[in-house]
N, C-alpha and C positions, 0 to 999 in steps of 0.2 A: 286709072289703076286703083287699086281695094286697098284700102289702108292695112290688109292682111298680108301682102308682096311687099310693101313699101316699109311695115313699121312705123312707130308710133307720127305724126302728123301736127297735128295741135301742139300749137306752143302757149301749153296750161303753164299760170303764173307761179314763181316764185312763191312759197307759204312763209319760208322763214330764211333770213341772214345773219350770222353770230355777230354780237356787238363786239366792238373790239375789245372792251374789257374782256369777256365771256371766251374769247378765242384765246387769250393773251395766257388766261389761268390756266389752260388747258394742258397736259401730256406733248402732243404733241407737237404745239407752239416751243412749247419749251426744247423740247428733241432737236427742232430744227435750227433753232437759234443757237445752240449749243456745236452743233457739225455745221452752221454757218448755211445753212441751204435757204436760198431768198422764196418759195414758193412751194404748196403740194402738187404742182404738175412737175418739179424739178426732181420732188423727194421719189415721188410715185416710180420716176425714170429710172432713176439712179435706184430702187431697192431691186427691179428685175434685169438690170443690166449691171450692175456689181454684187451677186448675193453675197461674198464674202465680206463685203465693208459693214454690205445691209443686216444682216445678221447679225454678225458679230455686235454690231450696233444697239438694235432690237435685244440682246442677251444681255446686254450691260444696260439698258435701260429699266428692264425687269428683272434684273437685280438676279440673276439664274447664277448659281451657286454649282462648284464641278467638286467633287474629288481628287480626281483626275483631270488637268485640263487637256481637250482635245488636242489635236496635231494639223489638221487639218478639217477647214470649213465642210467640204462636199467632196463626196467622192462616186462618178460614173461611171468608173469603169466598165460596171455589169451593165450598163444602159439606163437611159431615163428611167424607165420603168421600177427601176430597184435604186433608186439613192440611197448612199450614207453618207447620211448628216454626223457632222461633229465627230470625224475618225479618232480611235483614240479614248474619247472623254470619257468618265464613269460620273455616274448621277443616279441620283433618285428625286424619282419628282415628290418622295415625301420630304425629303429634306428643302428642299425649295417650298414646300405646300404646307409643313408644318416645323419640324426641326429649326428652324432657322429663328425662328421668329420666339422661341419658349425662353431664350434669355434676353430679349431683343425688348427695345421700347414698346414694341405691341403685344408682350404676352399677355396683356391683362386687355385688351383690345377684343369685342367681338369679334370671332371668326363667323358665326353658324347661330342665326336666331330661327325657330320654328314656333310653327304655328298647326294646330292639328283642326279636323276637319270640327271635331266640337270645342273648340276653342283653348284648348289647352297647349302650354307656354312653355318652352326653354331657349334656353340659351347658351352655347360655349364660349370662354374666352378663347384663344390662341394655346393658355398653358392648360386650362380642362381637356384641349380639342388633344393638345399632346399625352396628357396622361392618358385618355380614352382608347386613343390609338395605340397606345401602348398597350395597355389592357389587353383592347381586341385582338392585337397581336400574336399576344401571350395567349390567349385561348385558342385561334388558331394551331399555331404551335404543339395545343395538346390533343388537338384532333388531326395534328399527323400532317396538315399544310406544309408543302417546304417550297423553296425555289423552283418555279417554274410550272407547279401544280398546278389544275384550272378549280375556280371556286363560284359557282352561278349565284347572283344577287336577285333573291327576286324579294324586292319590299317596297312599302309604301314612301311617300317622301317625308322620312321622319328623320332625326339626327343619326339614327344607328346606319343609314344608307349611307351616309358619307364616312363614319369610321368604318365603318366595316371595310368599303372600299381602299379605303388609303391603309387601312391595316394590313390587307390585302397587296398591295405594293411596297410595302415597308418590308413584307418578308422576302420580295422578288416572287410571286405568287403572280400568276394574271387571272382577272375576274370579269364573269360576261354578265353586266347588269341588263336586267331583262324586265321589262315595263310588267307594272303590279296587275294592271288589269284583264291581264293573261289569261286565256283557258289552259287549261291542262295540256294538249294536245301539242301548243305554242311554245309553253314552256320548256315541254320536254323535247322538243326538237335543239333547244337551243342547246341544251343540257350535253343532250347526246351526243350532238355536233362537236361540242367542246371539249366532251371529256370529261364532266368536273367532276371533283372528291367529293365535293362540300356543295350543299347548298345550302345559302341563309334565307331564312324567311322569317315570317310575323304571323301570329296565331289568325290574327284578323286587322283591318283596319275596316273608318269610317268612309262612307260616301256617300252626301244627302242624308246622313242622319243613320242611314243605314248600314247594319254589320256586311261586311263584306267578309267571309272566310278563309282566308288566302291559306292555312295549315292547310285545309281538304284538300285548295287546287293543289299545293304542291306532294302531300299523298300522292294524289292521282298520278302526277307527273313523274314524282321518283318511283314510282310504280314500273314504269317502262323504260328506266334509266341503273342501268346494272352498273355503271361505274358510280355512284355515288355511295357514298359508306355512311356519312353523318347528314342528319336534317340540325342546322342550329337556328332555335327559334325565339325571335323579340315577340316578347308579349307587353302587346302595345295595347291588343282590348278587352284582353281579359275574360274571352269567352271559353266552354269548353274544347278540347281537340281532340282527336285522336295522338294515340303515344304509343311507340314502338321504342319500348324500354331495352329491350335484349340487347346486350353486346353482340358484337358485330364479333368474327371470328380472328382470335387472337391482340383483339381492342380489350384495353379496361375501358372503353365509355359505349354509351349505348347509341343505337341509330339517333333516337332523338333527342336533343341536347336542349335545354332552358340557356337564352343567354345570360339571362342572371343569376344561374344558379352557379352555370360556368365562372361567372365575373369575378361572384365572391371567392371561389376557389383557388382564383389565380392571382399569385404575387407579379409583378413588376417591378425591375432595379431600372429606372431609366440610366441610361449611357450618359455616364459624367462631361461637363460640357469641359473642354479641351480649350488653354486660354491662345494657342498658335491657330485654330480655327481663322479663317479671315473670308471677305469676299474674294470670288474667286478660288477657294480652294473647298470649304465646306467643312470637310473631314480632312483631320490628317493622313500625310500618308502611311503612316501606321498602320492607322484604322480603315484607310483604304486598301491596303494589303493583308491583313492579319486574316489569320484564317480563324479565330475563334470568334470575330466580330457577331458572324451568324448564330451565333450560343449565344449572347449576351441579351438578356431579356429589355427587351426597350432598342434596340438598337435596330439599326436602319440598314440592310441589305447595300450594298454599293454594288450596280448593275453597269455595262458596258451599255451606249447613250439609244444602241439599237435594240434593247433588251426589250422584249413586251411585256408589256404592263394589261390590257385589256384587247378584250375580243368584243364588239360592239356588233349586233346585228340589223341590219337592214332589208328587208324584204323586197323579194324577185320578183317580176313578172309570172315569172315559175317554177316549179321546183322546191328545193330548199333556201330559205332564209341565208344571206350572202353575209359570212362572219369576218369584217374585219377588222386587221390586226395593227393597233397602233403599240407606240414603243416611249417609253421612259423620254426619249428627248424629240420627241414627236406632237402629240395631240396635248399635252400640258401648255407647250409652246407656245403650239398658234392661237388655243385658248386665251393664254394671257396677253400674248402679241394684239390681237385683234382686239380684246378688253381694252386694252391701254391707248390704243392708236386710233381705234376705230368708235368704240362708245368712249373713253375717255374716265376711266375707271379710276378713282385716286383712292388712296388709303383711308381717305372719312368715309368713301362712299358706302352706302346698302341697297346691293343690287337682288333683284328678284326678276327671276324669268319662271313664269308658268308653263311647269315642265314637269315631265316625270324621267326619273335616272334611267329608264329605260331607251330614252330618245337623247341623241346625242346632248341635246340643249343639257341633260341631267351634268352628265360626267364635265361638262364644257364651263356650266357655272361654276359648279365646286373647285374643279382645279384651277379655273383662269382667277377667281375671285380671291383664292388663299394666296394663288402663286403671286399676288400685287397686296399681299397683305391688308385686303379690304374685308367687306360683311357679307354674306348671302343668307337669302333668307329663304328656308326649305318652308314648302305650303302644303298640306296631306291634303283637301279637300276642293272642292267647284269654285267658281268665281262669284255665284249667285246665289248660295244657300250659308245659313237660314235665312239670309235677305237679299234682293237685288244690290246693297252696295258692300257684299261681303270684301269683292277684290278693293273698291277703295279705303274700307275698311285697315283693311291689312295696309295698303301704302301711310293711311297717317298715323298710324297705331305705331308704324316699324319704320318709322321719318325712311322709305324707302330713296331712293334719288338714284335709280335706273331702274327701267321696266321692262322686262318685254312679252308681249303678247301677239299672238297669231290673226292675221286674219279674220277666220273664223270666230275665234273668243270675241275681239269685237262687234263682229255682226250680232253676236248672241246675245251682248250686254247691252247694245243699241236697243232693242225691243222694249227693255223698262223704261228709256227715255233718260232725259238728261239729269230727274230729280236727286236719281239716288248719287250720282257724282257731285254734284253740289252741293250736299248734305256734309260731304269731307272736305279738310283743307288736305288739299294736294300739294301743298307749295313747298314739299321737298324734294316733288321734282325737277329732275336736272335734264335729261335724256329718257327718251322715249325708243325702243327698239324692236323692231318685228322682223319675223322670219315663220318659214314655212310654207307659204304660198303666195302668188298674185293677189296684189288689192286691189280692191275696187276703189273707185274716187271715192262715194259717200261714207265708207267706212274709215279709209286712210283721212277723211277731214274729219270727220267725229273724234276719231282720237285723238289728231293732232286740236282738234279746238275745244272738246270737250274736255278732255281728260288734260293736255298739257297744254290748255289754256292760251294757247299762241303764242307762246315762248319756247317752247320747247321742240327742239329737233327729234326729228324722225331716220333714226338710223334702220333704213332698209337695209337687212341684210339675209346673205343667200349662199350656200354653200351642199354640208352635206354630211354624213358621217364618214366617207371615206374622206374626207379633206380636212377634217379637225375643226372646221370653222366655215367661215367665208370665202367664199370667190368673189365676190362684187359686197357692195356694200357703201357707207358713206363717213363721214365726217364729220367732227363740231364744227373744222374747219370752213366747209363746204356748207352750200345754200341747197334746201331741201323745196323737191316742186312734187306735188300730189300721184305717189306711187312706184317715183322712178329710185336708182342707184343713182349716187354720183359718180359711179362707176365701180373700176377692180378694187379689189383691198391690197394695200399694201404686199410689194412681197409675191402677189399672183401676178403671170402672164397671162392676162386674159388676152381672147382675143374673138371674134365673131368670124365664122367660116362660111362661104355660100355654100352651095352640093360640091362645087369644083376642089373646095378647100383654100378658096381664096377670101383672103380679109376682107372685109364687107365695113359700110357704116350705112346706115338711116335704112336699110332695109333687113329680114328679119336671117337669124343664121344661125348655126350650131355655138353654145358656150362651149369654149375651150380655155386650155390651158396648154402651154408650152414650153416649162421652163416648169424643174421639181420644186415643189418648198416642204420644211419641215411641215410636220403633222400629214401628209397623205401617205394613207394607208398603206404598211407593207405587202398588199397582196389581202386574200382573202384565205381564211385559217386553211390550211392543207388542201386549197386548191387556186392555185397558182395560175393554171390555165384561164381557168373561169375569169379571175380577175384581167387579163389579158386580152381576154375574147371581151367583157366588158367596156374597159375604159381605152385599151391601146389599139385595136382592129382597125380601125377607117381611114388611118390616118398617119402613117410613121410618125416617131417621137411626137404627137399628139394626143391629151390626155382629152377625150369626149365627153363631156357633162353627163349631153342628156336632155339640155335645157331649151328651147328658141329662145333668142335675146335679139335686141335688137338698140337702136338707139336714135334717140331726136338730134333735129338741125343746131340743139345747143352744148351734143353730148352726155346727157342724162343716160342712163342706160334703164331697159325696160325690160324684167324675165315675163314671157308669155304664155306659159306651161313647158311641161316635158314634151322634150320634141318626138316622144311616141304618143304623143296622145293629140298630137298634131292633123289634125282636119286639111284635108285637102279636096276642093268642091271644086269641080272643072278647071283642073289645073292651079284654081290659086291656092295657097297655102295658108290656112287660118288658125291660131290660138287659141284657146281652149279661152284663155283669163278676156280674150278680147269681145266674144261675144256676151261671158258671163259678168262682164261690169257692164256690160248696156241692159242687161235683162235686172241686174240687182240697179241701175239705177229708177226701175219704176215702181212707185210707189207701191206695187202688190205684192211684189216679190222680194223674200228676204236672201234665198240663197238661189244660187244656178251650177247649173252644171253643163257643157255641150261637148257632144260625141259626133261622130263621124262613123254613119253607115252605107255601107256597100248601095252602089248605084247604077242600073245599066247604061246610062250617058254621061254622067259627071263624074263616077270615077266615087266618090262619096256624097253624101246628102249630108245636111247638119241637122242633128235631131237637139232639144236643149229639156233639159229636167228644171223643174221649177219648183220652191219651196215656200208657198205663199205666206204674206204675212197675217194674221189673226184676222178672221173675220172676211176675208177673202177665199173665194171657188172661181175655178178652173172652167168659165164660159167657154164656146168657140167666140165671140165676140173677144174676148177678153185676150186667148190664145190668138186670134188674127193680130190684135192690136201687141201684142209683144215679137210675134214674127215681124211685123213688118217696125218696128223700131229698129230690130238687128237690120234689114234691108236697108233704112233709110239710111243708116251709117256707114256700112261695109257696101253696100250695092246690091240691086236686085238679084243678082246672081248668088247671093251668099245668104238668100231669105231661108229660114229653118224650114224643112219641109213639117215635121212636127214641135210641139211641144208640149208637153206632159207634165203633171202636178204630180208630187209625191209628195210624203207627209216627211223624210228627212232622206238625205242625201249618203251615201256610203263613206265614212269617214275612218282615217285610221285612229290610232289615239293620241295624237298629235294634232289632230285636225286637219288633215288632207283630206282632198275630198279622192277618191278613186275613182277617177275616169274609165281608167280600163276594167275594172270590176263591173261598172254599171254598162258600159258598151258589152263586154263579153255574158253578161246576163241578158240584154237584153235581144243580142244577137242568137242566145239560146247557146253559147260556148262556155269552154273551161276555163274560171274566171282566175285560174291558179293561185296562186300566195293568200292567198286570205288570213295569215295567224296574226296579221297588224289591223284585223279591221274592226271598231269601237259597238260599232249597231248593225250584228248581222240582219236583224230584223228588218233593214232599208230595202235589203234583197227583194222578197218577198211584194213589194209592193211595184217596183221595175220587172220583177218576172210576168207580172198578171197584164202588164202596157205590152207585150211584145204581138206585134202585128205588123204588115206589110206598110211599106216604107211609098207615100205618095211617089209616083214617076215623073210628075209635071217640072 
């Protein structure tokens, strides 16, 4: 039987085990010791079989500050599908993300170091991050923002991305941050969808040295977006723009707005700190009842714990862009849950994830990293420009001590070789973290040995934007083996389903989930159904990923690809990630990709795209000798009928590779959603390969 029915096989060795000092130091050594719990297979049980203890536990470990305290942990009435978490409670997650901490021992503590694409430096403490926010508040405010308003973020990863967002929540506003490197076409759908007033943007930023004009794209885009009344724009590079000065009708301000012209206009009284404030309560309840709270310039909205705070978009198969809707005591949560527990986030740390606020990783850093009163470190520019060790760069420059990078970003930096990493001291790394796709062996041990030196763990972790975080994931606790989970994250019901819907191990099966946790999605913005026909259809009270998972004879768990992009060659079932780590393990090939096309006997054929490494072409010798690797492993039955060189692979800007974009191009169909994808120009060279598919 095909290691593709079965699941993963090989018992590949152990890379790393936490010294016992190393574990001892840890979050969640200490979590455990403290509720008395002798082990993580005990803790794991006990957080999806008691959420009430597990929670309430997790909230007072991260320190989460109420208003109002809740009444009750979880409430179903309306069915799985619709939780309310924390009945009752009023919160804002700026008060937890910044408020807290501006008289607190950390206000003089970095919040927010930045780094721009040409080298240029800032820095907030905790009490800057709060006066900022304040500020940006108060300008909001004068462009007519109130409770409940939508406000579209479109900018580069610069410090104004992160206040502006939590300014944006501090008034009860919700805000759809929308990835910088947007066309026109992308932006305004998201716009439109949401409704928003306001959109902020940045006259330009850098990439590779190059101006980027983000004013123009958003012209263009609020061009076809009649709900928006103001453009407020950070000028970040200082290039010409267009300007639409005219007041708007019955405004004193004009459609386009300077954000520093705005800045300087606007006073600020921040909200006197109140000395009956305590953990546990936040605000008094005064200030949690008073109706002029929302008048008081600096002061922080108090929302019920289900209130939405942002509309985050994710990309369909087809159609429109799927917006969803997380809430004040939702995605901040699992955020910091998952920081704390799962990478092990302590208040000295400086975490940087290579990310744009467009992708969930954005809004996930900022808030999980503030709401634990640690450092993040916003990055505008590439990992390799102006030199191959620009990313190590930034780690010893910014004593980083959590990382994390994609899949991809590693294969890319792999190509310069080892030199430019050992040209920096990295030795304040702590924790090494990835997500966003299946890794290959040779890239997941290059980071783990190049970059964190064989001491450092590899927190594989895998979730989503409708889920705030992770579903699987791993541990300091836990022993890391090349590419796998140590399994669920805390808190999730995972579980592996065959087609029947039965629990499955060591062979491959639907991710699921069975049991709500905070941070997943309420729904998708005014379409309710969609979200249902999505995640709840196959399965009564079962949440469907999406994912193949599967798991070895020692319980590692292994994500395979999206189980639509799932290969099925004469009945047996194949993964996308399983063919394309045997193809990137040979020396010619940097990236892979494998699709599954229509077949009159087998039902599908495996076709595989290949991205050679320098200095390498695409022989039939060369193409036989990579077919038959995948044969040798997986079995002659599962030999690729073709294989194809293309010069780069379809990625979004996140670094997914789109399977079903390069299947549906090359099959000659509707490749639908494309407003996420980074290099339309990969098209173009998969459309010129489409020809008849071998029958043999």
């Amino acid at each position: 039987m095909s290691r593709s029915t079965k699941g993963p096989e090989k018992k590949s060795r152990i890379l790393w085990r936490p010294a016992p000092e190393y574990a001892q130091r840890s979050r969640l050594a200490r979590f455990m010791q403290r509720h008395r719990i002798a082990d993580y297979p005990t803790l794991y049980e006990r957080s999806i079989t008691d959420l009430e203890w597990f929670w309430e536990a997790a909230l007072e470990e991260m320190g989460i500050e109420w208003a109002r305290p809740y009444t009750q942990v979880l409430d179903l009435s309306k069915g799985i599908q619709w939780p309310h978490w924390f009945v009752g409670g009023r919160l804002n997650l700026v008060h937890n993300c910044v408020d807290k901490y501006r008289t607190s021992p950390r206000a003089d503590h970095p919040a927010i170091r930045w780094e721009g694409d040409d080298g240029a430096q800032r820095s907030l403490t905790y009490r800057q991050l709060d006066t900022e926010v304040c500020r940006a508040a108060a300008m909001l405010r004068r462009l007519g923002v109130r409770r409940g308003d939508r406000v579209a973020v479109f900018l580069p990863m610069i410090p104004e991305v992160a206040i502006v967002t939590l300014a944006c929540s501090k008034l009860g506003a919700i805000y759809t941050p929308i990835f910088s490197g947007y066309g026109a076409e992308a932006v305004a759908a998201r716009v439109r969808d949401s409704e928003a007033r306001l959109l902020v943007t940045a006259d330009g930023f850098f990439r590779r040295g190059a101006l980027v004009k983000m004013k123009q794209v958003a012209d263009e885009a609020v061009a076809r977006c009649p709900t928006v009344e103001h453009l407020l724009v950070v000028q970040r590079a200082g290039c010409p723009v267009s300007w639409q000065a005219g007041r708007q009708a019955g405004g004193q301000i004009g459609r386009d707005v300077w954000w520093h012209e705005l800045a300087a206009g606007t006073s600020t009284v921040r909200q006197a700190h109140r000395p009956e404030q305590s953990r546990g309560t936040g605000l008094s309840a005064g200030e949690a009842e008073g109706p002029a709270l929302s008048q008081v310039e600096g002061s922080t909205e108090v929302m019920e714990a289900d209130s939405p705070f942002m509309i985050i978009y994710t990309s369909g198969t087809s159609g429109r862009p799927k917006g969803t809707v997380h809430v004040h005591s939702g995605f901040p949560i699992k955020a910091a849950h998952d920081l704390a527990f799962h990478f092990d986030l302590q208040p000295e740390d400086t975490l940087f994830w290579f990310t744009d606020m467009g992708w969930m990783m954005g809004p996930w850093e900022i808030m999980g990293v503030l709401t634990l009163g640690a450092t993040c470190l916003l990055y505008e520019g590439v990992p390799d420009w102006p030199h191959a060790g620009r990313l190590w760069e930034l780690v010893e420059r910014h004593r980083v001590s959590i990382l994390g990078l994609s899949p991809t970003v590693i294969r890319a930096l792999m190509r310069h070789g080892e030199a430019p990493v050992r040209r920096h001291d990295l030795s304040s790394l702590r924790v090494l973290g990835s997500t966003g796709e299946p890794w290959t062996p040779d890239a997941y041990l290059w980071y783990f040995q190049q970059v964190g030196q064989g001491r450092c763990p590899i927190i594989n972790y895998s979730g989503g934007t409708e889920v705030s975080g992770g579903i699987v994931g791993g541990t300091v606790l836990q022993p890391c083996k090349p590419c796998a989970f140590t399994g669920p994250c805390l808190g999730m019901a995972a579980e592996i389903l065959d087609a029947e819907g039965r629990p499955v191990r060591g062979t491959v099966g639907e991710l699921v989930v069975t049991k709500p946790w905070p941070g997943m999605t309420q729904g998708f913005w005014r379409d309710p159904q969609r979200y249902l026909e999505t995640y709840w259809s196959r399965w009564p009270q079962v949440w469907v990923h999406g994912d193949w998972v599967a798991t070895d004879e020692e319980g590692f768990w292994y994500i395979l690809g999206r189980s639509d992009d799932t290969i099925k060659v004469a009945g047996k079932r194949l993964g996308p990630a399983e063919v394309e780590a045997i193809l990137t393990g040979h020396a010619a090939v940097s990236e892979a990709a494998a699709i599954g096309v229509p077949h009159p006997v087998k039902g599908e054929a495996l076709v595989c795209f290949v991205v050679l490494r320098h200095g390498c072409t695409l022989s039939e010798a060369l193409a036989g000798e990579l077919a038959n690797c995948v044969a040798e492993q997986l079995g002659k039955p599962l030999r690729p009928a073709a294989v194809h060189a293309v010069p780069e692979l379809p990625k979004t800007r996140n670094a997914k590779i789109l399977r079903r974009v390069i299947r549906a191009i090359f099959l000659g169909q509707n490749p639908g959603d494309l407003s996420s994808l980074e290099n339309p120009q990969a098209i173009a060279a998969i459309e010129q390969l489409r020809s008849p598919v071998r029958r043999d």
